[in-house]
C-alpha positions as CSV (number, residue, x, y, z in Angstrom):
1,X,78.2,87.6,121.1
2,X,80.2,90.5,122.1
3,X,82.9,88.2,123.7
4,X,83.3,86.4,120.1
5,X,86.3,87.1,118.3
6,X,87.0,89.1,115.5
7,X,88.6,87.1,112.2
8,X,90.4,88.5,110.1
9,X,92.7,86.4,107.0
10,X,94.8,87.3,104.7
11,X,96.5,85.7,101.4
12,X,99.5,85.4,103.9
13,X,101.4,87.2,106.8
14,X,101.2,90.6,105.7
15,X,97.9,91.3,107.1
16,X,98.9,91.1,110.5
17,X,100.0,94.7,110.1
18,X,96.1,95.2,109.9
19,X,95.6,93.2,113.0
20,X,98.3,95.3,114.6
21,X,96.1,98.3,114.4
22,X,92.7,96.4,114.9
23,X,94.1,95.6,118.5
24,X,95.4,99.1,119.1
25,X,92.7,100.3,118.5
26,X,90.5,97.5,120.3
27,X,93.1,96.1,122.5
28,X,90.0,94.0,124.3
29,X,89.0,92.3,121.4
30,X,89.3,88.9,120.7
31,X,91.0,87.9,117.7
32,X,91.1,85.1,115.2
33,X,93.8,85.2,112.2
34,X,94.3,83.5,109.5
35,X,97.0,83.3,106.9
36,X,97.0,82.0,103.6
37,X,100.4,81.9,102.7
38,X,100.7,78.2,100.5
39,X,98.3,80.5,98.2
40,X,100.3,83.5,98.8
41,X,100.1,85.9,96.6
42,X,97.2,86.3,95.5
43,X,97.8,89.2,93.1
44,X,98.6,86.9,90.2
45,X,95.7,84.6,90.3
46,X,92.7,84.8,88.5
47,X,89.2,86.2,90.2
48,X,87.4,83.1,90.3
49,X,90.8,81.5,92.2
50,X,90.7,85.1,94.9
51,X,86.5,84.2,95.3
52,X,87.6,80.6,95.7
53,X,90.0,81.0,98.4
54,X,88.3,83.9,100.1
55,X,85.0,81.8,100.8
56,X,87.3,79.2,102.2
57,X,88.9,81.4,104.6
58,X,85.5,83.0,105.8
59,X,83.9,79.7,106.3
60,X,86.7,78.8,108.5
61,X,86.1,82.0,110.4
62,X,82.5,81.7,110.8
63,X,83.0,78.1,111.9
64,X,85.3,79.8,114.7
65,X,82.2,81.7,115.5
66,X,83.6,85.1,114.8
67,X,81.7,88.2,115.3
68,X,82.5,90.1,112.3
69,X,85.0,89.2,109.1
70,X,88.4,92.0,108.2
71,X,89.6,90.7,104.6
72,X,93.1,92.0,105.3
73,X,94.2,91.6,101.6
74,X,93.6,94.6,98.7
75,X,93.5,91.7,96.2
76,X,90.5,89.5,98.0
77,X,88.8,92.7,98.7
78,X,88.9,93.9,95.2
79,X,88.0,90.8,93.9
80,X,85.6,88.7,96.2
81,X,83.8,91.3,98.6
82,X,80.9,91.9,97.0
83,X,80.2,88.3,96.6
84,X,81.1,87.4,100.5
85,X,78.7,90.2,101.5
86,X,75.7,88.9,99.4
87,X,76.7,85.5,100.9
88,X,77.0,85.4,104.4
89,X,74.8,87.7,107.1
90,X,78.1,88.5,109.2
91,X,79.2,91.5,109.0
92,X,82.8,92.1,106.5
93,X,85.3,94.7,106.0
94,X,87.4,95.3,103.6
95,X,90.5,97.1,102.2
96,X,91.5,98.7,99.4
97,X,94.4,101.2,98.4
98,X,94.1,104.7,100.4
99,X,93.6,106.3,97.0
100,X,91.1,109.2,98.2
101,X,93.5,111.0,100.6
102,X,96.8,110.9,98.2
103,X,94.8,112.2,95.5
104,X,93.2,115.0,97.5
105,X,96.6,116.0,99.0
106,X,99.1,116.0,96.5
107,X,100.3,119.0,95.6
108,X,103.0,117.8,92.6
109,X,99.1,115.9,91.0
110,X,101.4,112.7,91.1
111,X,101.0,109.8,93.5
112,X,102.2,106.2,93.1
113,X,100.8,103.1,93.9
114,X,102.5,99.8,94.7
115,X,99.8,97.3,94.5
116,X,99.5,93.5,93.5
117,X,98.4,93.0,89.8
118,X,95.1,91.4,91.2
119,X,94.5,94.7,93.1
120,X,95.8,97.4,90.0
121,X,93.5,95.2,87.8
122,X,90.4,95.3,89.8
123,X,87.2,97.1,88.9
124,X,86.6,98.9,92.4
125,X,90.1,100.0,91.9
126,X,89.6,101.6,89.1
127,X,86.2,102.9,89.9
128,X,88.3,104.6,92.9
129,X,90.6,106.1,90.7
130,X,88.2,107.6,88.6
131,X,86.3,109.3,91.1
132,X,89.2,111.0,93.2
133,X,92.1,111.2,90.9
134,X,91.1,113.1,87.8
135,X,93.8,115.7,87.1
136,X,96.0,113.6,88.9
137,X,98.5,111.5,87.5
138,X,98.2,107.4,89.0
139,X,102.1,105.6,88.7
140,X,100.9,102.2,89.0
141,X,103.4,99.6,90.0
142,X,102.9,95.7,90.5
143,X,105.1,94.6,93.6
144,X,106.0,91.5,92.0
145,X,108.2,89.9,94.5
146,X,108.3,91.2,97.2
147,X,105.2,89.4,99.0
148,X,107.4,85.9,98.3
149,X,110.5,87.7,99.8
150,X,108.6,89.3,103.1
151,X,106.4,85.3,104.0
152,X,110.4,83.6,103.6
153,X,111.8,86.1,105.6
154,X,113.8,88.2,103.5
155,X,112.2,91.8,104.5
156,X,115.4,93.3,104.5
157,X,117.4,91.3,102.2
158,X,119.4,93.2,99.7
159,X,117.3,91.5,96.8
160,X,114.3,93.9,98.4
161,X,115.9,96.9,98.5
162,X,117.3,96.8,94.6
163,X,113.6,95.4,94.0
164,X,112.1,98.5,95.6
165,X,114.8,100.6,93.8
166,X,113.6,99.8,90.6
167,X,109.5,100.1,91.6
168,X,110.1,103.6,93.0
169,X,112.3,104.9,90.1
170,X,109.5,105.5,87.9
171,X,107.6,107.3,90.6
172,X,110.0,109.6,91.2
173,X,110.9,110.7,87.9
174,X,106.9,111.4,87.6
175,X,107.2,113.6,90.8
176,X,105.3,111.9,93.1
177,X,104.4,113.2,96.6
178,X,102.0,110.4,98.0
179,X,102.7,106.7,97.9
180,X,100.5,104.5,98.5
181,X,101.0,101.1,99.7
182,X,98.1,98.9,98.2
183,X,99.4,95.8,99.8
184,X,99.0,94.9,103.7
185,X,102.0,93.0,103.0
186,X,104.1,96.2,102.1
187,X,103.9,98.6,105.8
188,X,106.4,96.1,106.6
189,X,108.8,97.8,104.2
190,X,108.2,101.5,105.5
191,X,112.0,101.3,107.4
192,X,113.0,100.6,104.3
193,X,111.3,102.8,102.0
194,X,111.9,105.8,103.8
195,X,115.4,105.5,103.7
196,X,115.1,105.0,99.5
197,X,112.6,108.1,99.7
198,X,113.2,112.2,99.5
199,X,111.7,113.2,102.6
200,X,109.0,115.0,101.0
201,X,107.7,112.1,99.9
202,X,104.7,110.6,102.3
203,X,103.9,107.1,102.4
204,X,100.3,106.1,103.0
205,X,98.6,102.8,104.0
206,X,94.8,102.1,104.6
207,X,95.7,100.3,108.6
208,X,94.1,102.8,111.2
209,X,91.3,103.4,108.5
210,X,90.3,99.6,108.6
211,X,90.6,100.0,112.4
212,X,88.3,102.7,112.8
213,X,86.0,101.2,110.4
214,X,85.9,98.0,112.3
215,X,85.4,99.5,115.7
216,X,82.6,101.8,113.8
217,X,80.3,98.6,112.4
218,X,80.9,96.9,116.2
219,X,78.9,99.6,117.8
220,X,76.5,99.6,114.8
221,X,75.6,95.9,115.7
222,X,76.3,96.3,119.3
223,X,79.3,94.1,119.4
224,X,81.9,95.8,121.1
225,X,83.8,93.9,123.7
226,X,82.8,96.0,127.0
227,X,84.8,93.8,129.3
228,X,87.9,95.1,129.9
229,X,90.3,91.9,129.9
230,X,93.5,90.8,128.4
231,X,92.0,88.8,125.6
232,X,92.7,85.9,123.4
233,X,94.5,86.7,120.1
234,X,95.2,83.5,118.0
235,X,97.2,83.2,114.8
236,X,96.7,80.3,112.1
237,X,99.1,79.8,108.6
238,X,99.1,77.3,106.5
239,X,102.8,77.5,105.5
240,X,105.8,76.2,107.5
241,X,106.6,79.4,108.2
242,X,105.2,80.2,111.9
243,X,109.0,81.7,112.6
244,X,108.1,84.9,110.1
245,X,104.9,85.9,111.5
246,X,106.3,85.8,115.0
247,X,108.8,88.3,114.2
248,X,106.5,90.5,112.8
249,X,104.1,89.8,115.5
250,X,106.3,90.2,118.2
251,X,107.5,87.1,120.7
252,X,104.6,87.6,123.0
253,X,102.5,85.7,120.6
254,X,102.5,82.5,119.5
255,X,101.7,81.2,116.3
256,X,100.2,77.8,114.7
257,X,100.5,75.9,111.8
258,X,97.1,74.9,110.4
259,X,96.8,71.9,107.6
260,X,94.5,74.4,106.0
């Protein structure tokens, strides 16, 4: 089993910045990924729609014969985890906002969020929140837009940066020192956002935490790919848009569309 790949899926093209640290960290691993992007986003849909979808895309995994299931989306993990867990025997990881270490660190007690509204709406969210952030003050912002503008291409459009403008006013007339990217969609914007940014402001994302969580559970099960080989990484969307994960991916890979 150790030679099976790992899946991971996502409501689109975003999660492949998960992937991105998955195979730093495991650079022998085999990989399956899958991207949802005619259902992307996912942030505005209802939670019986996110369960819906997310079953879909971990039956197609299993039916790949992957070792162990990354839901590379905040929204699906808020939303459907809990249920895929309790359904299925392989093990899944999930991702949700790196709340914890902004609210232990800032020193203004103001952080901001840029989330999905599927994600700012959950219950583990806010279970999260309540546990690490009392005395601190949460800026919640939906990213509307800007998941439609990164899966057609337009990650450095000016439409994203005045769209970015207007999410991170708020935040910085609260104070904010943290901000935390609750989208796996949104590390692609870090160029960007650092230049819209004071420099004391730190941008966090949850990506080498999913990593080392995922490397953790394969030594639990004893799944980790021992054989040091250059291994097979394969990428599946279901949008004509194969061109826009490849230049996030990088043009050593290639990418496939999947009637999906």
């Amino acid at each position: 089993m150790i030679k099976q790949p790992i899946g991971i899926f996502d409501s689109g093209v975003g999660g492949t910045s998960i992937w991105k640290e998955i195979h730093a960290l495991l650079p022998y691993e085999n990989s399956i990924y899958l991207a949802d992007s005619i259902n992307a986003p996912y942030g505005p849909k209802g939670k019986d729609k996110i369960l819906e979808l997310s079953i879909k895309n971990t039956e197609f995994l299993i039916k790949k014969n992957c070792k162990l299931i990354v839901i590379a989306c905040n929204t699906a993990t808020t939303n459907a985890i809990s249920v895929l867990r309790e359904k299925y025997s392989i093990p899944i990881i999930g991702i949700e906002p790196a709340i914890k270490p902004a609210a232990l660190n800032t020193k203004t007690k103001a952080i901001g969020i840029l989330a999905t509204k599927g994600t700012l709406s959950s219950s583990l969210f806010h279970h999260t929140s309540n546990l690490y952030a009392n005395g601190v003050t949460i800026v919640e912002q939906i990213g509307e837009g800007i998941v439609q503008l990164i899966e057609s291409g337009e990650l450095t459009s000016i439409e994203m940066e005045a769209l970015l403008k207007s999410y991170l006013k708020p935040m910085l007339d609260a104070n904010i020192d943290y901000l935390v990217l609750g989208c796996t969609h949104y590390p692609y914007l870090v160029p960007m956002l650092i230049k819209l940014l004071p420099k004391d402001v730190k941008i966090i994302d949850s990506g080498l935490a999913v990593a080392k969580q995922t490397q953790s559970i394969l030594e639990q099960h004893n799944l980790l790919n021992t054989e040091l080989l250059k291994p097979k990484n394969e990428f599946y969307t279901n949008l004509e848009n194969t061109k826009v994960m490849q230049s996030l991916l990088g043009p050593t890979f290639d990418v496939d569309y999947l009637d999906f």
